[in-house]
N, C-alpha and C positions, 0 to 999 in steps of 0.2 A: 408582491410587496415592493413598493417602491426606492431604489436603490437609496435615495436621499435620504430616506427617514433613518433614524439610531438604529432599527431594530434590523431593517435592511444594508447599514452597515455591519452588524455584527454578522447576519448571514455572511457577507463578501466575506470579514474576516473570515468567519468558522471555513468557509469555502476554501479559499485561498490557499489556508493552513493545510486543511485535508485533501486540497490537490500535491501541496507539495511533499506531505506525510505519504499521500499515495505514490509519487512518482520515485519516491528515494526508496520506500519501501519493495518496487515494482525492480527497480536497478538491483535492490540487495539481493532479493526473490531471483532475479536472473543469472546476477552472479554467482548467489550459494547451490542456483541449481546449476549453472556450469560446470565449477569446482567439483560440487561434491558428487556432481555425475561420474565425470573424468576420475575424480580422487576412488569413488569405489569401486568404478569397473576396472581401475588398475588394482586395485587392494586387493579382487576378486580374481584378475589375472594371476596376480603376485603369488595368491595363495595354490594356484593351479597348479605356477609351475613349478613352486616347492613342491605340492604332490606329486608331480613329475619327476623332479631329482631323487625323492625318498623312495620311490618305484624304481628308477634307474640303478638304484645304488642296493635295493634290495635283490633286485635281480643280479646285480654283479658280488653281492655276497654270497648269495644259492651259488651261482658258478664260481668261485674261489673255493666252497666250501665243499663242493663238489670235488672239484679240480683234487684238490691237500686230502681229503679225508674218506671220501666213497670210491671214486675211482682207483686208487691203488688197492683197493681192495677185491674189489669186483672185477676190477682185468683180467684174472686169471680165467674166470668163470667164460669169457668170451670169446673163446678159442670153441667151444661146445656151443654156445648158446648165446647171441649176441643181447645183450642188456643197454637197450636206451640210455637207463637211467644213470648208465657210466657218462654219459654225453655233460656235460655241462651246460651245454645251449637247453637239451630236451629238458633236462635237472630243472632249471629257472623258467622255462616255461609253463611248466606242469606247475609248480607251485604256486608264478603268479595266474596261473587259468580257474586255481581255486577261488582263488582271491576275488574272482569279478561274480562270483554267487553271491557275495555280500555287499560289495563295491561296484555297483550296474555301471560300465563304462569306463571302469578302469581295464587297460590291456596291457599287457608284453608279448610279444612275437620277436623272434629272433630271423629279420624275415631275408631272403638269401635266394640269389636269379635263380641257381643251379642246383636245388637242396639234396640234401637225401631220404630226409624226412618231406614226404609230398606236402605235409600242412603248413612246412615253412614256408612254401614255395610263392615269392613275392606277387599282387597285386599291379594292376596296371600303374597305378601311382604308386606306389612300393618300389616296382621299379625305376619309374622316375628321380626316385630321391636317391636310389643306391646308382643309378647314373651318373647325379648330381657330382657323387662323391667321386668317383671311378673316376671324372673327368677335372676334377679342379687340380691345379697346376701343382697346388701348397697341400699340405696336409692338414684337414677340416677335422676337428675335433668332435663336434657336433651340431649338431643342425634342429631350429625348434619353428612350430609353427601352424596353423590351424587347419584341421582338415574335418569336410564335413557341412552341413548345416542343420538349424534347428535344433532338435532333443540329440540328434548324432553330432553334433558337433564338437569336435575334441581339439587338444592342444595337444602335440604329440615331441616328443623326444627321441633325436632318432643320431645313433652314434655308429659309425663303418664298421664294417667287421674285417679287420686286414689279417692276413695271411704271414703273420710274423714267426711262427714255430717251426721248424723242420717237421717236427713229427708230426703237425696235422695231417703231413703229404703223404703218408702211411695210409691214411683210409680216404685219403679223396685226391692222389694221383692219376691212377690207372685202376680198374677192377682187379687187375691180377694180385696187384701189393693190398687190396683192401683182404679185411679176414673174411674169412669164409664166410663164417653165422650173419655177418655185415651182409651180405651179398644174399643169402637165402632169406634176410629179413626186409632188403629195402629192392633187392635186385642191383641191376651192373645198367643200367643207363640215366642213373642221375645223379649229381653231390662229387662227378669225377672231373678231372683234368684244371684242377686248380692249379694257382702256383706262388710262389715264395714272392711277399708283398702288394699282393694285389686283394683288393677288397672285392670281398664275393658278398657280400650283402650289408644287415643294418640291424642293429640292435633297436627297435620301436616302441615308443612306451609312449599309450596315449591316456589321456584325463580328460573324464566330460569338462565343458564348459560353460552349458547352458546351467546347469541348478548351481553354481557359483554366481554367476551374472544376475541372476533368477533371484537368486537370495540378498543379491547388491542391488536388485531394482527395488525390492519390497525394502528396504533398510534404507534407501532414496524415497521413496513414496512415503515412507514412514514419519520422516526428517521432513518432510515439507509438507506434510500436513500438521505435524506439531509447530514447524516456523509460523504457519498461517495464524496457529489456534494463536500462537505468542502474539502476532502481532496484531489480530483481532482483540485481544486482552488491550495489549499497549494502543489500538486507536481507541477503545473508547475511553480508556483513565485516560490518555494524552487530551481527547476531546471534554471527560470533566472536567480534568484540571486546568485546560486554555478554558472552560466558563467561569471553572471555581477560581482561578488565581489570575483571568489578564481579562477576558472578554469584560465580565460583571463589573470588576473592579473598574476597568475603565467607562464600561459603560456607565456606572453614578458617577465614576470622575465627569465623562461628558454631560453628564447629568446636571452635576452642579455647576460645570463652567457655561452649560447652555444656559443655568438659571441667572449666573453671573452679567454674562452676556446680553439677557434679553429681558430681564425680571427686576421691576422696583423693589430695591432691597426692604423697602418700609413699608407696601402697600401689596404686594406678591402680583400686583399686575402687572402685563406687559409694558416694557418700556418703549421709548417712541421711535427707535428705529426699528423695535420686532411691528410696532401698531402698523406703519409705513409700509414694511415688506407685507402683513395683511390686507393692506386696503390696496394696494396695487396689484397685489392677486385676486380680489373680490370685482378690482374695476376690470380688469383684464377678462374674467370671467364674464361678468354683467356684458361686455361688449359684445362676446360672441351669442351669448344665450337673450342677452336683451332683458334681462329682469333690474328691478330698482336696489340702489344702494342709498344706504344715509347713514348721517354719524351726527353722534351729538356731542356738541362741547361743554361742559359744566365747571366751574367754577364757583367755590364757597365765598360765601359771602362775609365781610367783615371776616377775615383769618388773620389777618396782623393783629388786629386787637382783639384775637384770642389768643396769638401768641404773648403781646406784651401783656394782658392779663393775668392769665393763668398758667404762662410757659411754656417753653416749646417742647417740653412731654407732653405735656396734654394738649398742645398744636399736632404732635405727632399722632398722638392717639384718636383724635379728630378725623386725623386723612386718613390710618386704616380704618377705622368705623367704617365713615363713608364708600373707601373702596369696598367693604367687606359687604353694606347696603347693592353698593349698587350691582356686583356680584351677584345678589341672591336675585336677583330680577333681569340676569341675564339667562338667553335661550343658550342652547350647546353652539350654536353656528354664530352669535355675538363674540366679540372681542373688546374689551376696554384696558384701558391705559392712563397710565400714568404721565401730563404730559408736559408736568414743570410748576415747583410751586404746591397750589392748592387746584390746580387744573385738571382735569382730567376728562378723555374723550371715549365714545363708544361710537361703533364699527356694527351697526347692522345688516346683514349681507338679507338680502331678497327681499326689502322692506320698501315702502314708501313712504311717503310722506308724513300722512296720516296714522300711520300705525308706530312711525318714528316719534313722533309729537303725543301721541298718548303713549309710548313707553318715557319718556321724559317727563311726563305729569307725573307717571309712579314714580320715577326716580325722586324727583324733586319732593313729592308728597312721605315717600320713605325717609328721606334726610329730614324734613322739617317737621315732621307731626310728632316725632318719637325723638326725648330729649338726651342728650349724650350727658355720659357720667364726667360731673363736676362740672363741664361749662355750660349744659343744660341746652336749650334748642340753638342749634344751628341752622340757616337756610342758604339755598344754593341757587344760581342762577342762570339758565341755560340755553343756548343758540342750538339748532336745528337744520341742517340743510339734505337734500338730495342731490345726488348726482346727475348735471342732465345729458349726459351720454358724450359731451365734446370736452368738458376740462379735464383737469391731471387732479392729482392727486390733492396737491398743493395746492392750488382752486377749490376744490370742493371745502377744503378746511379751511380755506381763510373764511368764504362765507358766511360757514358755521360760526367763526369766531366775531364774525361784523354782528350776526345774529345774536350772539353772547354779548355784547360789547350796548346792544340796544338794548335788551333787556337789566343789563346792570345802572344804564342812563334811566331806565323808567321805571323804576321803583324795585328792583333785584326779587328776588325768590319768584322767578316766574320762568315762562317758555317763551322761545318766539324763534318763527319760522323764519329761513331766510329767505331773501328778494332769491327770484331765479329759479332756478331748476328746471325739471324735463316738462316740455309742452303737455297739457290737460289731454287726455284723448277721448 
C-alpha cells in the first residue's frame, strides 16, 4: 500500500506506535527479568540459609540438652559400659541423621581430622575447611558456602570445634586417661592427643540448594509468562484504543480537512488545484505509456441572468445540478472540477479526441434536454482539446478554453474541438 495515501498513513502510524510499545515493553521484559531473576534466587538463597541457621542451632540445643540433662546421668553407667549417647556431638548427630529420612539433603556431621567415632572422620574437603580454621590468624566464628553440584548441591554451615574445656582432655589426651569401656568401644589409636585450644574439627550443616532455586525458576517462569499474557491484553486494547480514540478520529479529521482543502464546497467536485495535481499526473503518465489525454471546458450559459432573475440560490442550485449531471456521465478514471464561476472542466485520462467530443455531446445534451427546477432549461457551452505530447499543463487548458470561447461566439449550447493536438496516425 502506498505510504502517501491516508490509509498507508495510518499503517506508519499504527506501525511506529507498536514499534515503540514493543521496544519499551522489550526493555521492561528485560529488566523485570533481570530483577526478579536476581531478586528470587536470593529470596531462594535467603530462605536456605535460614534453614541452615535453624539446623545449626537445633543441633547445638540436642548438645546443650544433652550436655545439662542425659549426661549427668548416664556417666556413672560408663565406667562398665561406655554409652555414645553420653557424647553430645554423637547426641545431635543421631538426631539430626533421623531428620534427613524426611528432609533428603538436609545433613549435620560433627566432622573432626582425628575422631573417635570413625563416621566422624572428616572428608577430603572437610578437611579443607577445618584447615581453613586451624590456620587463620583471628578467631573465625563461622564459615558458609556451596559445596557440590546439580541435585547435590548444598549450602553448608560449617562452625570450628575448639578445645576450650579441660575436661574434654580426659578422653582424648592420651589412651591411658581415656576410660576403659572408651577404649574397648572405639580402640586407643584415634580421637587422642588433642590439646587445650586448638580446633580438631567443624560443626557441618548442609541444605539442598537446587529444589529452592528450582522452585524460584518455576515462580520466574511463572511471572513472565503472566507479564506476557498482561501485555498481550494491554497491546491489543492499546491498539483498539490508538483506532477507537486517535487513528479514526483523526483519520475523518484528515478527512474533512482533505475535503476542505481540495473539494468545491457548493458542487462536491474537485477544486482547481486538486484538478492540476490530476492532470499533471495523467500527463506525466501518458508520456511514458504514450496513451491520449483530454479535458473538456464547459461553461453555462446566460448564468448572470439567472442569477439576477431568479437569485443566487437558485444560481447556486443550478451549479450543483449540473455538477451532480455531469458526475453521473463520468467513467471511475474521469475527474471534473470546479474551475471558477459557472466553469467547470473534465480530466479524461486515456481518451482521444473523438471519444472526448462525444462525451461532451452527453454532457451538454444532459444539461439542456432536461429542465431544472424553477428556472427551467439551461444550456451550456463547451471547448474540447487533446493533449499533443509537447505542452504543459497550462497549454493544453488554455486551448480548451480558446475552444470554449469559439463556441460561446457561435451561437453557445454546442461543442467545438480545439485547433492543434497530437499528429493523425
Amino acid at each position: 500500500m502506498p505510504a502517501g495515501t491516508p490509509q498507508g498513513k495510518r499503517m506508519q502510524l499504527r506501525l511506529k506506535f507498536n514499534l515503540v510499545l514493543l521496544a519499551v515493553f522489550a526493555l521492561g521484559v528485560i529488566g523485570a527479568a533481570i530483577y526478579y531473576d536476581r531478586h528470587l534466587e536470593q529470596n531462594a538463597l535467603d530462605e536456605v540459609r535460614a534453614h541452615s541457621q535453624v539446623l545449626m542451632e537445633t543441633a547445638l540445643a540436642v548438645r546443650g540438652y544433652t550436655t545439662d540433662e542425659i549426661k549427668p546421668h548416664l556417666d556413672p553407667l560408663n565406667a562398665e559400659t561406655f554409652l555414645p549417647q553420653t557424647v553430645p556431638a554423637f547426641a545431635a548427630t543421631e538426631v539430626l541423621q533421623r531428620l534427613r529420612s524426611k528432609y533428603v539433603g538436609y545433613d549435620y556431621k560433627e566432622s573432626v581430622l582425628d575422631p573417635t567415632n570413625p563416621r566422624d572422620k572428616a572428608s577430603d574437603w572437610e578437611a579443607a575447611l577445618i584447615e581453613q580454621f586451624r590456620a587463620a590468624t583471628e578467631t573465625v566464628k563461622e564459615a558458609t558456602g556451596f559445596h557440590g553440584e546439580g541435585l547435590d548441591r548444598t549450602l553448608y554451615v560449617a562452625r570450628p570445634i575448639k578445645i576450650t574445656n579441660p575436661k574434654c582432655l580426659t578422653c582424648h589426651s592420651t589412651p591411658d586417661k581415656a576410660p576403659p569401656s572408651m577404649i574397648k568401644v572405639y580402640g586407643e589409636k584415634n580421637g587422642f592427643d588433642w590439646k587445650l585450644n586448638e580446633v580438631i574439627g567443624m560443626q557441618l550443616v548442609q541444605v539442598p540448594v537446587f529444589y529452592p532455586l528450582e522452585k524460584a525458576r518455576q515462580t520466574f517462569r511463572s511471572f513472565m509468562l503472566s507479564l506476557l499474557g498482561i501485555f498481550a491484553l494491554m497491546f491489543v486494547a492499546m491498539n483498539v484504543a490508538l483506532s477507537g480514540f486517535v487513528i479514526e478520529p483523526m483519520a475523518r479529521m484528515n478527512r474533512k480537512l482533505e475535503d476542505l482543502a481540495t473539494k468545491d464546497f457548493l458542487t462536491d467536485l474537485v477544486n482547481r488545484r486538486r484538478f492540476f495535481e490530476h492532470l499533471e499526473k495523467d500527463l506525466a503518465d501518458a508520456r511514458i505509456r504514450g496513451f491520449g489525454v483530454s479535458v473538456i471546458i464547459l461553461d453555462l450559459d446566460f448564468f448572470k441572468r439567472i442569477n439576477d432573475t431568479f437569485g443566487h440560490d437558485s444560481g447556486d442550485m443550478v451549479l450543483k445540478n449540473a455538477a451532480a449531471r455531469v458526475r453521473e456521465l463520468m467513467r471511475g478514471s474521469d475527474c471534473a472540477a470546479r474551475f471558477g464561476g459557472e466553469e467547470f472542466v473534465m480530466l479524461l485520462r486515456e481518451t482521444r479526441i473523438d471519444t472526448a467530443y462525444a462525451m461532451a455531446e452527453a454532457v451538454r445534451a444532459k444539461i439542456a434536454d432536461v429542465p431544472f427546477d424553477l428556472v427551467g432549461h439551461v444550456s451550456a457551452s463547451f471547448g474540447v482539446a487533446e493533449w499533443d505530447h509537447a505542452e504543459d499543463a497550462r497549454g493544453l487548458i488554455a486551448r480548451a478554453d480558446k475552444a470554449l470561447y469559439v463556441a460561446k461566439q457561435t451561437g453557445r449550447n454546442k461543442v467545438v474541438r480545439a485547433e492543434g493536438g497530437p499528429a493523425k496516425s
